[in-house]
C-alpha positions in Angstrom: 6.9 41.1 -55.0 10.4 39.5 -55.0 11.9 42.2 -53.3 9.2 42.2 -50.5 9.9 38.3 -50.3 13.6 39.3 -50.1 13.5 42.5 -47.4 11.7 40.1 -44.9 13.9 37.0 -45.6 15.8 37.6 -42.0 12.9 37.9 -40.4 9.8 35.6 -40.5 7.6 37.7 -39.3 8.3 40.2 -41.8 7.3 39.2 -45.6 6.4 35.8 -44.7 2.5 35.0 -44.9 1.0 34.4 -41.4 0.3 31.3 -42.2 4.1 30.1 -42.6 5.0 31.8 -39.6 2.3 29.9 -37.7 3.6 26.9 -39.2 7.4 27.8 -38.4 6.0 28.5 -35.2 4.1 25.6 -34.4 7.2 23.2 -36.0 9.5 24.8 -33.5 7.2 23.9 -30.5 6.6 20.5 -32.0 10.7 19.9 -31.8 11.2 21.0 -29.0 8.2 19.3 -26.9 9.4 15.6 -28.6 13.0 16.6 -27.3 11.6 17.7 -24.0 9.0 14.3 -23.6 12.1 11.9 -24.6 13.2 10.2 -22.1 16.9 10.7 -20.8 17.5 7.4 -20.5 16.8 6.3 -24.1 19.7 4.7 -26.1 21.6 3.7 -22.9 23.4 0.7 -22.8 23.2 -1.9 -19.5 26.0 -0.3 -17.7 24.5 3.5 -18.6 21.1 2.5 -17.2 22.3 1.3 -13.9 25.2 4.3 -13.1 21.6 6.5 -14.4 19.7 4.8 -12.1 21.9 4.9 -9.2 22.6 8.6 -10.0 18.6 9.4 -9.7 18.3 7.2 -7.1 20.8 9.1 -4.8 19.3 12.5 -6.0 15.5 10.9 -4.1 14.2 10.9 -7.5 12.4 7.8 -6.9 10.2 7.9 -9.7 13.4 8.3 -12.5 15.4 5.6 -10.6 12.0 3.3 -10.9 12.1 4.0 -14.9 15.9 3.0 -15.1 15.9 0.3 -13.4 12.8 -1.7 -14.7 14.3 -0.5 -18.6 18.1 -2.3 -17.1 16.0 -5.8 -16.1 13.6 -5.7 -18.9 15.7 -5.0 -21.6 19.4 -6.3 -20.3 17.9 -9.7 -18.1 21.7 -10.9 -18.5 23.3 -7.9 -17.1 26.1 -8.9 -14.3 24.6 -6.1 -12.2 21.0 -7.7 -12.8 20.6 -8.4 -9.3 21.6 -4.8 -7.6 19.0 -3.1 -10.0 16.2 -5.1 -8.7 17.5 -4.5 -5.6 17.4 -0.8 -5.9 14.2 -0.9 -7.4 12.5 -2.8 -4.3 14.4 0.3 -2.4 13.1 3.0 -5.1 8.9 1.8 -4.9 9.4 1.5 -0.9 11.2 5.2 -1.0 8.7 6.3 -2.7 5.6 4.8 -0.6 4.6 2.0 -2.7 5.1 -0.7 -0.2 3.0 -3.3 -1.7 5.4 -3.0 -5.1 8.5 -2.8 -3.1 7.1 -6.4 -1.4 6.4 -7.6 -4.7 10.1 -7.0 -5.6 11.9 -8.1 -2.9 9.7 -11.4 -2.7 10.9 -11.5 -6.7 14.4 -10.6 -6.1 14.5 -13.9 -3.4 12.7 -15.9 -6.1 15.4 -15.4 -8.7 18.9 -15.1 -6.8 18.1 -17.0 -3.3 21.7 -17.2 -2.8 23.1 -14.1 -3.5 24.8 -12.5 -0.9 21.9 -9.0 -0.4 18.8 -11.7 0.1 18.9 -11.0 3.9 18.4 -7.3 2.7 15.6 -8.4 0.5 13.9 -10.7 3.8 14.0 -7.6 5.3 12.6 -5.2 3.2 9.7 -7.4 2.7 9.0 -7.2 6.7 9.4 -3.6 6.6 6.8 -3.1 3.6 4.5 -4.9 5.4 4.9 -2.8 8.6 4.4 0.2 6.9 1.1 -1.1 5.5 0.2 -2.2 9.0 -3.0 0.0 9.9 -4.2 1.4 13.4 -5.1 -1.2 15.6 -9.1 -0.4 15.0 -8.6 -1.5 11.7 -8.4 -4.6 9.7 -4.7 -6.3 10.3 -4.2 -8.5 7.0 -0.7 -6.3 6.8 0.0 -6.4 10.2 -0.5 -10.3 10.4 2.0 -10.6 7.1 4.4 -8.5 8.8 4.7 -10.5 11.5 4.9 -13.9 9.3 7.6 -12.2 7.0 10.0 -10.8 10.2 9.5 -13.8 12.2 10.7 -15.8 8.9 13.9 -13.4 8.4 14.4 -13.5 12.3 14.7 -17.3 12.0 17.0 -17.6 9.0 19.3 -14.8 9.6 20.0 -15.4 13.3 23.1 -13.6 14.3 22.9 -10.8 11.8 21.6 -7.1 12.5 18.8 -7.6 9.8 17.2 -10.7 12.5 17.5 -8.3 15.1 15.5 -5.2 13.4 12.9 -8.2 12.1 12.4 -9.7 15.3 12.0 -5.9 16.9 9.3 -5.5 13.9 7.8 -8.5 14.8 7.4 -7.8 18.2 5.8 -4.5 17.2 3.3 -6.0 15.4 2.5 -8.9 17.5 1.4 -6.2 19.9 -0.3 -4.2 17.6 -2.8 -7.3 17.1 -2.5 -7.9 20.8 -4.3 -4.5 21.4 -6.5 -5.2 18.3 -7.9 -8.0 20.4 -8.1 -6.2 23.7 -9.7 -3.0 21.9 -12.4 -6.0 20.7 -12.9 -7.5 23.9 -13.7 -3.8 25.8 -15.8 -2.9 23.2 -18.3 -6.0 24.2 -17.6 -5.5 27.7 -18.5 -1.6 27.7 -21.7 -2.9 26.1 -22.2 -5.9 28.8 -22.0 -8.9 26.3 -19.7 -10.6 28.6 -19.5 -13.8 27.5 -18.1 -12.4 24.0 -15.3 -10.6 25.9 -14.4 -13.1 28.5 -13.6 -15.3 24.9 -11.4 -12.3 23.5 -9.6 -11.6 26.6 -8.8 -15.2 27.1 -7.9 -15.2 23.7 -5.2 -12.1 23.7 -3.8 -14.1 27.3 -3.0 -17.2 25.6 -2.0 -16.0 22.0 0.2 -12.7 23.7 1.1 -13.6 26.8 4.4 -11.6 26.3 2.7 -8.2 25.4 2.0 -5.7 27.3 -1.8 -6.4 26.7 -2.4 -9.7 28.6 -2.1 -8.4 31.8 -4.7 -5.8 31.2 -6.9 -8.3 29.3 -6.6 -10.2 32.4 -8.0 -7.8 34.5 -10.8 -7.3 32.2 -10.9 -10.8 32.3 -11.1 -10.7 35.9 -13.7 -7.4 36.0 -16.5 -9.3 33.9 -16.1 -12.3 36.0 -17.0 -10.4 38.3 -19.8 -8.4 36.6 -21.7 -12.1 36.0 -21.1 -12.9 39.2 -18.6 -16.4 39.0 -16.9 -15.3 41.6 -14.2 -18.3 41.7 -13.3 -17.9 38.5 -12.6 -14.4 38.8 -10.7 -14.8 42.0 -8.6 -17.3 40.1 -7.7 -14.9 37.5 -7.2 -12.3 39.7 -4.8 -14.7 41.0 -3.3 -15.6 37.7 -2.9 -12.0 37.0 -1.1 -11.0 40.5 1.4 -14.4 40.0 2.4 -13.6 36.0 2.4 -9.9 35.9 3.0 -8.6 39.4 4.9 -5.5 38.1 2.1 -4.7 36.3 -0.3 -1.4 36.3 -3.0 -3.8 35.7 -1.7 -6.4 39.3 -1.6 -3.0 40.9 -4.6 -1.8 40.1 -6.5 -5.5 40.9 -4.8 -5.4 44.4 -6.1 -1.9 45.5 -9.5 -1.5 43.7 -12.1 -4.8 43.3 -14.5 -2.5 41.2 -14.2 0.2 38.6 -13.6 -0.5 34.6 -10.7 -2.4 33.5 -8.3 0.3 31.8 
């Protein structure tokens, strides 16, 4: 028996009962999952987390840089780079298409260092979230209108920098989009001759867009169910309107050559 024991000592799969090779077996797997499942990051100091974080960050692995940088603020709130890791992690959840989190951080990040030199990159990002979230115009625009609130604020503090100029060209992206959200409203009662609902809707996106591209074709919708009720002076007085703001127009040209037809 003892030499049997000893002729498959180099070997566990020789000598050994199967049911210590199983265990060996099963003990080796065990080690080596816990080693695999650990995360790299664990036992870093403050300074290790954030080079880490940066490192995974520039490699696109969004998810990894998330993980180092929420450990950095949660476990090191005093670090001097404290600020920059937030920062990236707004950049990480928006990378990474959670633009409601990446908001959430910015709008954080303003709350706790409003004077630090990256909070017009933080005004930003929060306008930019909110775009992204911004659905198509047949949609409900809770995202669009918060877009346009957070880049008109950024616009307005940050005047002379490049980050006013891309919110402001956000804004006015999204100031169409409702403009069209309206319009799309308005022709949707007016295809369906409840006029008196779209003249309110077109007379709305006239007077709350009047710089889109959108007024002067609600106009002449404006103009075409005047028409379609039969007030005829009040839909020779937009026509009017419509020819004097916007004479450039598709929608001017169109109202000079052709009295009938749909409004486009």
């Amino acid at each position: 028996m003892g030499r049997a024991w000893k002729a498959g000592a180099g070997n566990p799969g020789k000598g050994w009962p199967r049911w210590r090779s199983a265990g060996w077996a099963l003990m080796v797997s065990l080690v080596f999952s816990a080693c695999a499942s650990t995360p790299p990051w664990i036992g870093m100091d403050g300074d290790e987390l954030f080079a880490y974080g940066v490192e995974q960050f520039e490699d696109r692995d969004w998810d990894e840089a998330v993980e180092a940088f929420e450990r950095l603020v949660a476990s090191f709130p005093g670090h001097p780079r404290g600020a920059e890791a937030r920062i990236y992690l707004a950049r990480a959840h928006f990378e990474n298409g959670e633009y409601i989190t990446s908001a959430a951080e910015y709008e954080r990040f303003l709350q706790r260092y409003p004077s630090h030199g990256m909070t017009p990159e933080a005004s930003l990002g929060i306008c930019r979230a909110y775009a992204r979230l911004a659905p198509h115009p047949q949609r409900d625009q809770e995202y669009t209108r918060r877009a346009r609130e957070a880049c008109r604020a950024t616009a307005s503090e940050f005047q002379g920098m490049n980050v006013a100029q891309e919110a402001d060209s956000i804004r006015i992206e999204m100031v169409d989009r409702l403009a069209e959200r309206w319009y799309q409203e308005g022709r949707f009662y007016q295809r369906r001759d409840f006029h008196d609902s779209a003249i309110l809707i077109f007379q709305d996106v006239v007077d709350f867009f009047p710089e889109t591209s959108w007024a002067p074709r609600a106009l002449l919708a404006l103009f075409r169910s005047y028409e379609a009720i039969g007030w005829e002076e009040e839909a020779r007085q937009v026509r009017e309107r419509l020819l004097f703001l916007y004479p450039d127009s598709d929608a001017a040209q169109e109202a000079r050559t052709d009295g009938d037809g749909d409004a486009r």
